[in-house]
C-alpha positions in Angstrom: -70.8 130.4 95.9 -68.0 130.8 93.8 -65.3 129.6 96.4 -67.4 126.6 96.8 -68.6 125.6 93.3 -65.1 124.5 91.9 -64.8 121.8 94.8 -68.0 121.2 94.9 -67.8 120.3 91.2 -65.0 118.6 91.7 -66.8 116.1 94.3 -69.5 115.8 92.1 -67.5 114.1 89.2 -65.3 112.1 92.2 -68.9 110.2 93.2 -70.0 109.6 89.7 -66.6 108.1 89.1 -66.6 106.0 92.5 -70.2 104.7 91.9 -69.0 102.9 89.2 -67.5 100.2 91.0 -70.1 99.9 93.3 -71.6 96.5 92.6 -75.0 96.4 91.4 -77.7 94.2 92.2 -78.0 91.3 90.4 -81.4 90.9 88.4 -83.0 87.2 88.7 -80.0 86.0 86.5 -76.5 86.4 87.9 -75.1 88.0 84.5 -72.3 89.6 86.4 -71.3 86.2 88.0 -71.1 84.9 84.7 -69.3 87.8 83.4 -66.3 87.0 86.0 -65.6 83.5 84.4 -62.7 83.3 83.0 -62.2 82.3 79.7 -59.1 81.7 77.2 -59.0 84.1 73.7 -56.5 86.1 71.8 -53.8 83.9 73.9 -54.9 85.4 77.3 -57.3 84.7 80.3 -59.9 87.4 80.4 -63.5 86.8 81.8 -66.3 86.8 79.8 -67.1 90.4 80.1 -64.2 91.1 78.3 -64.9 88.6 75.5 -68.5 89.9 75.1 -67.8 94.2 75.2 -64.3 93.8 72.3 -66.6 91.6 70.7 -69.7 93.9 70.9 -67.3 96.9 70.3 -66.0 95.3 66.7 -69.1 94.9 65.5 -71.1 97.8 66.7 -68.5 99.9 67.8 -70.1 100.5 71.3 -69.8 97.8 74.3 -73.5 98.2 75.1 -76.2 96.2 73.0 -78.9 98.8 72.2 -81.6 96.4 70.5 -83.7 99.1 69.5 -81.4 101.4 67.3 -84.1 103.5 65.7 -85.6 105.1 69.3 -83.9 108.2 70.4 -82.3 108.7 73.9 -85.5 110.0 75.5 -87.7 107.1 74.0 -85.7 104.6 75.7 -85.0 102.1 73.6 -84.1 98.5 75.2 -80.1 97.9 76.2 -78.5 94.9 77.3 -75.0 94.5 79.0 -72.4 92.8 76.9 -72.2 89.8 78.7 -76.3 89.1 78.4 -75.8 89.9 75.2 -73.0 87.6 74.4 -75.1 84.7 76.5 -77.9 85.2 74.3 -75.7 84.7 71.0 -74.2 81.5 72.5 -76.8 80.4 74.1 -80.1 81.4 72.0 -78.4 82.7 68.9 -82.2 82.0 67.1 -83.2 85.3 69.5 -79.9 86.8 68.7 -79.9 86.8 65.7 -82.8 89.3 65.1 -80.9 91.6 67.3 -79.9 94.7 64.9 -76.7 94.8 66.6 -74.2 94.8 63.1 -73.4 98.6 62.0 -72.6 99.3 58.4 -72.3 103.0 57.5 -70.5 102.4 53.7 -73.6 103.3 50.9 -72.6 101.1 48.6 -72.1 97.9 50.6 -75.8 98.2 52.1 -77.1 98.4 48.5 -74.7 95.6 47.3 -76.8 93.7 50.7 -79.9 95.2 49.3 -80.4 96.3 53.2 -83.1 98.7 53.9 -82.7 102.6 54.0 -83.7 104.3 57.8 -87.5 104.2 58.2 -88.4 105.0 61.7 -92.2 103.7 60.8 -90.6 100.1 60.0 -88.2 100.1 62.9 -85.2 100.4 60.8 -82.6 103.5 61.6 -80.3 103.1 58.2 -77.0 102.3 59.9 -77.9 98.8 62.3 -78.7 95.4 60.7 -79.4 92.0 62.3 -77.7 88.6 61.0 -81.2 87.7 60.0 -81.5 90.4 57.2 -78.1 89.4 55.7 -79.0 85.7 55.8 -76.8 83.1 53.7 -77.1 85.3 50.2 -76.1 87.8 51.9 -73.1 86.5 54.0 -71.6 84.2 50.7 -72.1 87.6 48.7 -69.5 89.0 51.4 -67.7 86.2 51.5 -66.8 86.3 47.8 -65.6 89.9 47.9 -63.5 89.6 50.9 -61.5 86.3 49.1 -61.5 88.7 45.5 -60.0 91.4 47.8 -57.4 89.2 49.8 -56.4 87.8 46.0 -56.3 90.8 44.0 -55.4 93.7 46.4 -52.6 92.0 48.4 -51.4 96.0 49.4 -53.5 97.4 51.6 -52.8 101.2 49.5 -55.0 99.6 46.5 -58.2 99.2 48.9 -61.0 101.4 48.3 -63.4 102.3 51.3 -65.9 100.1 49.8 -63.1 96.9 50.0 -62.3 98.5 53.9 -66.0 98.0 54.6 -66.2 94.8 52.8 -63.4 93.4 55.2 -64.6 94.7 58.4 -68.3 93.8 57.6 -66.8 90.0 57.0 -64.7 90.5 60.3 -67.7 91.3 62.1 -70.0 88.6 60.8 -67.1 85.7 61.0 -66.7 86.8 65.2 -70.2 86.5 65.4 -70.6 83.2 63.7 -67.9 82.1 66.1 -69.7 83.0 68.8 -72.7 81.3 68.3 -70.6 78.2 68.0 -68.4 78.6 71.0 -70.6 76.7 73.3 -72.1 74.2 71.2 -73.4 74.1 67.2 -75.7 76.7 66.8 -78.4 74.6 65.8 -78.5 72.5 69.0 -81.9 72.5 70.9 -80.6 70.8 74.5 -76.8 70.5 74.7 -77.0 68.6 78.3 -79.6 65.7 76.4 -77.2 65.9 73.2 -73.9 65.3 75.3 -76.0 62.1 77.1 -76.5 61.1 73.9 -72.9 61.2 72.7 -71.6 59.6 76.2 -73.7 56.6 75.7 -72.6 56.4 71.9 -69.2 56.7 72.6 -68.1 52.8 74.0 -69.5 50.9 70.9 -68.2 53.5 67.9 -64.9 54.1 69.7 -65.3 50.0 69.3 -66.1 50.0 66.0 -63.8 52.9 65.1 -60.9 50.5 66.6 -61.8 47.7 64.9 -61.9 49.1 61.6 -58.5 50.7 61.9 -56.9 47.6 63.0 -59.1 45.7 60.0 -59.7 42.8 62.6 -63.5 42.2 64.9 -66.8 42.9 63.4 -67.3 46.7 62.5 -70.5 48.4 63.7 -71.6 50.6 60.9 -74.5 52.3 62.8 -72.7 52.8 65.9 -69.5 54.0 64.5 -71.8 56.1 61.9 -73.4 57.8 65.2 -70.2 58.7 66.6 -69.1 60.3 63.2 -71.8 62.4 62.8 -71.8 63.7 66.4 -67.7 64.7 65.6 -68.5 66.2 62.2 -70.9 68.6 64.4 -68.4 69.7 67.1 -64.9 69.2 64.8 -66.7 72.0 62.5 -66.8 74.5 65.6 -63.1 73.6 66.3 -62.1 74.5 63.4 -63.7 78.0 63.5 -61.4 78.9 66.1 -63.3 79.7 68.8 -62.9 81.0 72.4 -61.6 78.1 74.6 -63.9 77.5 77.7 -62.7 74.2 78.5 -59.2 74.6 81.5 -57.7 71.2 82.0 -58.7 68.6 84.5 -56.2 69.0 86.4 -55.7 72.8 86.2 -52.9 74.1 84.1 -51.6 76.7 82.3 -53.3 79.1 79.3 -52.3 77.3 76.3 -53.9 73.3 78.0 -57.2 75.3 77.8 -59.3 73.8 75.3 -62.5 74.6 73.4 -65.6 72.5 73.7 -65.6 70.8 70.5 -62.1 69.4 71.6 -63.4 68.5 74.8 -65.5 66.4 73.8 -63.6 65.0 70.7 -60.5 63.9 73.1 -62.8 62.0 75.1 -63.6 59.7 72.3 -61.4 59.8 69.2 -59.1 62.9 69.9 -59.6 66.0 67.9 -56.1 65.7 66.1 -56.6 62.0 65.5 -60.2 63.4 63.6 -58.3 66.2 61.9 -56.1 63.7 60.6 -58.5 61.2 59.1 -60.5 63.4 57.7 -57.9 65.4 55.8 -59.4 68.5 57.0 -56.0 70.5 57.2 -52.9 69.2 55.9 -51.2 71.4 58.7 -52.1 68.9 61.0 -50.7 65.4 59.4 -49.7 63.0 62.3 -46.7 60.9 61.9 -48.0 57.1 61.5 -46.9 56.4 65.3 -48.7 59.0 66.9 -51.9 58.3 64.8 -51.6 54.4 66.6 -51.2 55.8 69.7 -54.2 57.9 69.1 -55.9 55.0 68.1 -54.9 52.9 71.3 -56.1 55.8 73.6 -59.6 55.9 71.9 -62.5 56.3 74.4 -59.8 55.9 77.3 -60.2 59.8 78.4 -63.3 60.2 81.0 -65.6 63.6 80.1 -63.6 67.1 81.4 -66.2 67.7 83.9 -66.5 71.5 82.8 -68.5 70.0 80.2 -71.6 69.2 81.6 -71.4 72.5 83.7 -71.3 74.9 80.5 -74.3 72.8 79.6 -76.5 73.1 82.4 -75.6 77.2 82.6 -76.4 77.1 78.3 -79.6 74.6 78.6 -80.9 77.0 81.9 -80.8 80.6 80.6 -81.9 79.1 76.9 -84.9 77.7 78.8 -85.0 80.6 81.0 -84.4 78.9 84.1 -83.1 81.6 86.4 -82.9 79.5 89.5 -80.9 76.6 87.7 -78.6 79.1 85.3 -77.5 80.7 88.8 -77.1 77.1 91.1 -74.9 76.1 87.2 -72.7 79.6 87.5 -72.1 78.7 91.2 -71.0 75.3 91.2 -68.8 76.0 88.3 -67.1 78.9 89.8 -66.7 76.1 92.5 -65.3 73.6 90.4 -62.5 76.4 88.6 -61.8 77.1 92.9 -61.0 72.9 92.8 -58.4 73.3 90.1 -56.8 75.7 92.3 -57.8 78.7 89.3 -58.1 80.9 92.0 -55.4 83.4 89.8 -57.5 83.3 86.8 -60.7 84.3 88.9 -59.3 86.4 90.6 -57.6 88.4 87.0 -61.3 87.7 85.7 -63.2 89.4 88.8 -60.3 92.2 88.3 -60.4 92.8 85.2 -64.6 92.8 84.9 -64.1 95.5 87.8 -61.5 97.7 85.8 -64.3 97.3 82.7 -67.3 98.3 85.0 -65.4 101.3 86.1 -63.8 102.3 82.4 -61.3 104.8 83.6 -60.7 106.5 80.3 -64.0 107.1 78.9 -64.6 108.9 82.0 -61.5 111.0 81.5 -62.4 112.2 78.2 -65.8 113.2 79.7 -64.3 115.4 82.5 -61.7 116.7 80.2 -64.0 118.8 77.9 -65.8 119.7 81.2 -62.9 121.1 82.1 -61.9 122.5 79.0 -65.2 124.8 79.1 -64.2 125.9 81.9 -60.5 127.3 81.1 -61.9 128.7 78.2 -64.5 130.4 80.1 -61.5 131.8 82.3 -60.1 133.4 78.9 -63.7 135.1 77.8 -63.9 137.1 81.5 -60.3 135.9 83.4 -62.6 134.9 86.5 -60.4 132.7 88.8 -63.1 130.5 90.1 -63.5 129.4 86.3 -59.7 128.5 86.2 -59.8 126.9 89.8 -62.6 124.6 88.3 -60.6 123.7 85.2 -57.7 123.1 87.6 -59.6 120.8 90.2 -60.7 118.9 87.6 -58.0 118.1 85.2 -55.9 117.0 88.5 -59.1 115.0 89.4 -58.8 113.4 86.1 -55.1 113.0 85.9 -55.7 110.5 89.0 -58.7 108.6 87.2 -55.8 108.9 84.2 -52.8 107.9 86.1 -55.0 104.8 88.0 -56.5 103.4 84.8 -53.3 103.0 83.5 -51.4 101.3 86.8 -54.7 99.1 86.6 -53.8 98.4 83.0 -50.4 98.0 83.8 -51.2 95.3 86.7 -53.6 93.0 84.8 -50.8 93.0 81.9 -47.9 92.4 83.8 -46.5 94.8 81.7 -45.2 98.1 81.2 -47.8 101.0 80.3 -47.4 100.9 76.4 -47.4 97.5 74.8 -49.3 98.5 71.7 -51.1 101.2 69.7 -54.0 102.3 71.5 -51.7 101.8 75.1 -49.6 104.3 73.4 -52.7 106.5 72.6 -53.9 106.4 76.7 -49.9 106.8 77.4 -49.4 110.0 75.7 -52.4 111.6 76.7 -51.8 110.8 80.4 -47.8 112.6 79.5 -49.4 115.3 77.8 -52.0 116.1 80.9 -49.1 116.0 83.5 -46.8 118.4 81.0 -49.8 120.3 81.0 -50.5 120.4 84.4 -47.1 121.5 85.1 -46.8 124.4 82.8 -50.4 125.4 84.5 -48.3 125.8 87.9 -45.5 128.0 86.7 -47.7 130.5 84.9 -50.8 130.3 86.0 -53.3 131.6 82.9 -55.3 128.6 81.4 -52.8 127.6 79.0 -51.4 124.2 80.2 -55.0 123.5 81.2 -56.2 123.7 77.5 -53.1 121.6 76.5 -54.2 119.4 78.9 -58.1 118.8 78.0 -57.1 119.1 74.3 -54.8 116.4 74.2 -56.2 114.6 77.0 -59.4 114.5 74.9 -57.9 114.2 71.8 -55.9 111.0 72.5 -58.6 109.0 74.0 -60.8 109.6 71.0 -57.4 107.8 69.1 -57.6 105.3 71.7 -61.5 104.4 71.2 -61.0 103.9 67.3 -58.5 101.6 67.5 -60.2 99.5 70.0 -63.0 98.9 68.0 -60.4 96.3 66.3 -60.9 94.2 69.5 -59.1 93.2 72.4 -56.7 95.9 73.7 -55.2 93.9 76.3 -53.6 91.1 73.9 -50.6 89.3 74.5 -47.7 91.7 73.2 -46.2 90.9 68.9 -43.7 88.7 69.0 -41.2 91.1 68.1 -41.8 92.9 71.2 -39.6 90.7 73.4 -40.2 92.2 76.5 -37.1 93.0 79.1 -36.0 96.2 81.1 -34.7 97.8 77.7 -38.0 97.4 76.3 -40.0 98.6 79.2 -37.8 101.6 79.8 -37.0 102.3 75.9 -41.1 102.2 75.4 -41.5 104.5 78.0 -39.4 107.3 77.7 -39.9 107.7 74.0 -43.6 107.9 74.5 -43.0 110.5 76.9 -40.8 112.4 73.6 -44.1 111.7 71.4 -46.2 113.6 73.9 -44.0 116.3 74.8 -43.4 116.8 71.3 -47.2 116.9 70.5 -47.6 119.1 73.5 -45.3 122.0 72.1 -47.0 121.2 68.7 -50.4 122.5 70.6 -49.1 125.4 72.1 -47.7 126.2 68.9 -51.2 126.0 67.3 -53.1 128.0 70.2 -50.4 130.6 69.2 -51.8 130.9 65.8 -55.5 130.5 66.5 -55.0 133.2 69.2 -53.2 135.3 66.8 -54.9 135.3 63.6 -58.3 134.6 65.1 -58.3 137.1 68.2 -57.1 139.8 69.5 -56.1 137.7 72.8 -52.7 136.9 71.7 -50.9 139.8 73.8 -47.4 140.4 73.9 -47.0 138.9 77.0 -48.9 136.2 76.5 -46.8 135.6 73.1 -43.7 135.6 74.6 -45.0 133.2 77.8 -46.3 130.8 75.2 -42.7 130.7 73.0 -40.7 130.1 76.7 -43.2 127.0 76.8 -42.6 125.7 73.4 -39.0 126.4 74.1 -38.9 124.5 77.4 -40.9 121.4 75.9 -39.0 121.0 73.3 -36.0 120.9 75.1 -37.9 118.0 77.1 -38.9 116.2 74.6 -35.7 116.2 72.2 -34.1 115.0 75.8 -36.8 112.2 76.0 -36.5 111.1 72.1 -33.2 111.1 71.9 -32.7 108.5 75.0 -35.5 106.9 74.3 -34.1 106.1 70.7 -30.8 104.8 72.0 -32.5 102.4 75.0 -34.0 101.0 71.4 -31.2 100.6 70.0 -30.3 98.9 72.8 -32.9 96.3 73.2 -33.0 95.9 69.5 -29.0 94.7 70.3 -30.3 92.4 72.6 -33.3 91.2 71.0 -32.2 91.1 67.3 -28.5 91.1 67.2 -28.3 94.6 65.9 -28.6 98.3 67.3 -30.1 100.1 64.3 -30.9 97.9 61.0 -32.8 102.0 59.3 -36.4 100.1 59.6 -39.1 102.7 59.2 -40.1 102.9 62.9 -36.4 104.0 64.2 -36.4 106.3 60.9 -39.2 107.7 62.2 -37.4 108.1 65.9 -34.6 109.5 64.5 -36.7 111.8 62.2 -38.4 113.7 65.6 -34.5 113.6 67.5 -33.2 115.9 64.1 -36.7 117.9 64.0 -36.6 118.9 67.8 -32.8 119.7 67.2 -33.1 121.7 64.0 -36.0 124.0 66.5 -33.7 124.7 68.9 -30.4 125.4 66.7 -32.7 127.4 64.6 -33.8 129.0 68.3 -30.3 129.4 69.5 -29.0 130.8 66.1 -31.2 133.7 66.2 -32.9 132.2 62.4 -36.2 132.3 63.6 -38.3 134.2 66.1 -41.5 133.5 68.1 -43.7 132.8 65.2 -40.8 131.4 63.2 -40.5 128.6 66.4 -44.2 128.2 66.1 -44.6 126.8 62.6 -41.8 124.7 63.1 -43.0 123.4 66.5 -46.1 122.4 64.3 -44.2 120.9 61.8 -43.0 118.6 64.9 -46.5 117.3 65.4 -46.8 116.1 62.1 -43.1 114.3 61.9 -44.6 112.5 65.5 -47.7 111.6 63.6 -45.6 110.1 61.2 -43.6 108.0 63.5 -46.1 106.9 65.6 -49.0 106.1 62.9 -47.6 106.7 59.6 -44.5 103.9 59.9 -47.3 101.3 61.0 -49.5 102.1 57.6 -46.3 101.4 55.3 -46.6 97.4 56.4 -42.7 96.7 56.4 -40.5 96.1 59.1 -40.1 94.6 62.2 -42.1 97.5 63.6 -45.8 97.0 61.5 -47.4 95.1 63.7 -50.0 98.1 64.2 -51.3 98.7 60.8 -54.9 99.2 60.1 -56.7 99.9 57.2 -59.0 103.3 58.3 -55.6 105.1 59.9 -54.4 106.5 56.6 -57.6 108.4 55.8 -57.5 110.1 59.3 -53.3 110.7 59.0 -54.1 112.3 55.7 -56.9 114.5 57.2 -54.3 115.6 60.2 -51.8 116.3 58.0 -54.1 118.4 56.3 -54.9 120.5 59.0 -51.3 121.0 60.2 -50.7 122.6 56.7 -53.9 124.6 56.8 -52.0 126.2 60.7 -48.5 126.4 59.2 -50.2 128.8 56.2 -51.7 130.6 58.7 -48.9 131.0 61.0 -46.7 132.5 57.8 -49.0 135.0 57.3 -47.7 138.4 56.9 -48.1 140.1 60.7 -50.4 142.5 59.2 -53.4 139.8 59.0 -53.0 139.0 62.3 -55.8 140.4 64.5 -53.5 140.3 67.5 -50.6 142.2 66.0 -52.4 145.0 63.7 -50.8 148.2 64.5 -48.0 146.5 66.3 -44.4 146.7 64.1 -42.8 143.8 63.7 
């Protein structure tokens, strides 16, 4: 049974990972056919199922909708996808709204909200609110404090957590509100009668708008009154910049996308032209010819067809029509096909199936599988535990190694373009250094560094998703071109091989002060690792330094201009090189190497995270208000191992009655 069980396991884990892209049966609505259309937001085509789990994800920090919050697991409470969530909120935000879908944790925030405390007996767990207990008080109330905290507390070092909560809470709430508008006003009861209604207003108030700006023909107040007020509605969701829905007649490229507010608007008097008039945004003054031509093109533009098709799938699954919402999914998927969008589908379909079968998540299950496992090995040295370990963390390396190609591919570009791809890169470097040391000496070690870090990095990666869309076009600074790619690359790998000796170095100390496992043997087998990752990864950083350099040359007319971020690469070149001089010099031994090696993962902390949190440079386009709290807490904990680790021999259970 033993010789079986580890691939056995191993198979196990393969189905459950496989079954995920499977495609599931659709229930009476096709939610998953609507999930695949592709829509325009954060500057890229994704399909809706993208939109609806970042969204989800921002504000309730999970991509599922649980609508009953205050049941347990085993009293199963009701879920919904994010997608029939996200149709709901567009579509029936009145339903939506009661939804307690909004998580606020911060104490004082709720009680500024007056929100109620957890009381299972009233349905109400503590931590999940709907938009309907905020209501208006509540939302101006958060409102205010966000615009106090933008005025007053311009650096983000003077927040308090209650001004951190205050801004995501008002981040949260704003994405929803534009949700609800993205389709139509959220207070419209049949958006296919309302757009008749418009399209038959349209020919005598684009008359009477004409008239009156040329001050010549009779002016028809009533009918240019009705035209006004139907704009006022629809300019007010343009302007909360919502997710365009709306591709261009004739096909086109991302940024001729419009929303549906502008859709409608350019078919009568254009959305600019309205912007303009009504002096809603000085940003957008027109020049006094373009506002004639405007004025000459009035009424001229026919309906963008897509317009009545988002209304018949809205007015269907608000009337809950399931027959008609599918037939309105089908023939709009059909019309996209007619504007030759076949690439966007297709990306859509892709990128719905790479969602469905959420490669990472599923890593960072296996990996503390698997880490149970090689620690099990350790407790009775059984080699079926360690061949389980084994089998998996190679199983999950593929899962690993795929997600990120997959990423890679819907991108179309290389594998770390921003903070949390960084997060998914260096834990995929750290597995396959760990998986590596695992074949040369064979005892559980590069297995732990593997599940550890592997782990470890894709809880990173989860919190700073919960910002939104990981998949966003790359900062502007980022110009990409083969220096970038390679330069990104390579001194990722240096991060991870650096935080990879930093482990070992701490399982060194653990084992040592904690246990009595910490043999000589193993001591000295765990020092030849640190020794030959370090030697990797001060390799890695170093050329991955210069290759910045050298796209910086290219990209900004200068090879090194001392901004924090290349500080911070130079900083982990000299750490890494002061290890192994100090090494080679004969200045410090194998505990000596092992503080110092934990000293590295706090200078890489630094450079990846800590740069980002000072908000200057070319490189701080990653900041985010939680990450100092949780760099603090790390650096804290690297301290706490470096004290132990200089601890006099003698109060190491691993070394008592051994001279030093």
């Amino acid at each position: 049974m033993k010789r079986w069980f580890p691939p056995l396991l191993t198979a196990i884990f393969a189905v459950w990972i496989l079954s995920a892209l499977m495609t599931k049966k659709e229930s009476s609505y096709f939610i998953d056919a609507f999930g695949r259309l592709p829509v325009v937001f954060n500057g890229r085509v994704q399909p809706v199922d993208s939109l609806a789990r970042n969204s989800l994800t921002q504000i309730r920090e999970k991509d599922t909708a649980n609508l009953e919050p205050w049941k347990f697991w085993y009293q199963a409470p009701k879920i919904l996808s994010a997608t029939e969530w996200l149709l709901t909120v567009m579509t029936r935000p009145e339903v939506a709204d009661g939804w307690k879908i909004f998580r606020l944790d911060h104490p004082e925030l709720k009680a500024l909200l007056k929100l109620p405390e957890a009381d299972p007996t009233r349905n109400e767990d503590g931590k999940h609110f709907s938009w309907g207990q905020f209501g208006e008080s509540g939302f101006k109330l958060i409102e205010d404090e966000h615009r106090r905290i933008r005025q007053t507390k311009k650096d983000a070092s003077q927040r308090t957590t209650f001004d951190s909560a205050i801004l995501e809470a008002h981040e949260a709430l704003t994405l929803y509100l534009r949700l609800k508008n993205t389709v139509h006003p959220q207070d419209t009861a049949e958006f296919g009668r309302e757009i008749g209604d418009y399209t038959r207003a349209v020919p005598g108030g684009v008359t009477a708008f004409r008239n009156r700006m040329i001050g010549s023909g009779v002016v028809e107040t009533n009918a240019l009154t009705a035209l006004f007020d139907f704009a006022e509605r629809y300019f007010v969701t343009v302007r909360m910049d919502t997710p365009l829905l709306i591709p261009p007649a004739s096909g086109g490229e991302v940024g001729e996308w419009s929303r549906m507010g502008e859709a409608l608007l350019d078919s009568s008097v254009s959305a600019p032209l309205l912007s303009h008039l009504m002096r809603r945004d000085p940003k957008e003054a027109l020049a006094p010819e373009r506002v004639s031509a405007l004025i000459r093109e009035a009424g001229t533009r026919p309906l963008n067809p897509a317009v009545p098709l988002w209304a018949k799938m809205a007015d269907a699954f608000r009337l809950e029509q399931s027959v008609e919402f599918n037939t309105a999914v089908a023939a709009y998927t059909d019309y996209l096909r007619s504007l030759r969008l076949d690439r966007a589908l297709s990306k859509a379909g892709s990128e719905q199936a790479f969602n469905r079968f959420a490669p990472f998540s599923k890593a960072a299950a296996i990996y503390i599988v698997a880490f149970l496992f090689g620690c099990g090995f350790w407790f009775n040295f059984a080699e079926w535990s360690r061949r389980t370990s084994l089998q998996l963390v190679l199983l999950t390396f593929v899962v690993h190694t795929v997600g990120l190609i997959f990423r890679m591919w819907l991108e179309g570009r290389p594998p770390v373009t921003n903070l949390y791809s960084s997060a998914i890169f260096i834990g995929w470097g750290a597995v396959g250094l760990g998986l590596i040391l695992e074949g040369f000496w064979k005892n559980a070690i590069g297995l732990a560094v593997a599940t550890v870090i592997g782990f470890a990095t894709q809880v990173v990666a989860h919190n700073l998703a919960l910002s939104g869309d990981t998949m966003v076009m790359m900062e502007a600074v980022l110009d990409t071109n083969f220096w970038l790619a390679t330069h990104v690359v390579i001194v990722t790998l240096g991060y991870a091989s650096t935080f990879v000796a930093g482990f070992l170095a701490i399982l060194y100390v653990i084992l040592g002060v904690g246990t009595r496992v910490l043999t000589p043997v193993m001591g000295r087998s765990l020092a030849r690792m640190v020794y030959g990752i370090l030697c990797f990864a001060t390799l890695f950083s170093f050329v991955g330094t210069v290759l910045g350099g050298i796209w910086a040359d290219q990209s900004w007319g200068r090879f090194w201009g001392w901004d924090p971020k290349e500080n911070g690469a130079l900083i982990i070149v000299l750490w890494n090189v002061l290890i192994l001089h100090a090494r080679w010099g004969g200045m410090v031994k194998e505990r000596g190497i092992m503080n110092l090696a934990i000293v590295g993962n706090v200078v890489t902390c630094w450079s990846w995270f800590g740069t980002n949190l000072l908000g200057i440079g070319l490189h701080s386009y990653g900041f985010m208000s939680g990450a100092f709290t949780a760099l603090m807490v790390f650096v804290a904990t690297q301290a706490i191992l470096i004290g132990l680790g200089s601890l006099p021999q003698s109060m190491w259970r691993s070394f008592r009655g051994v001279k030093s």
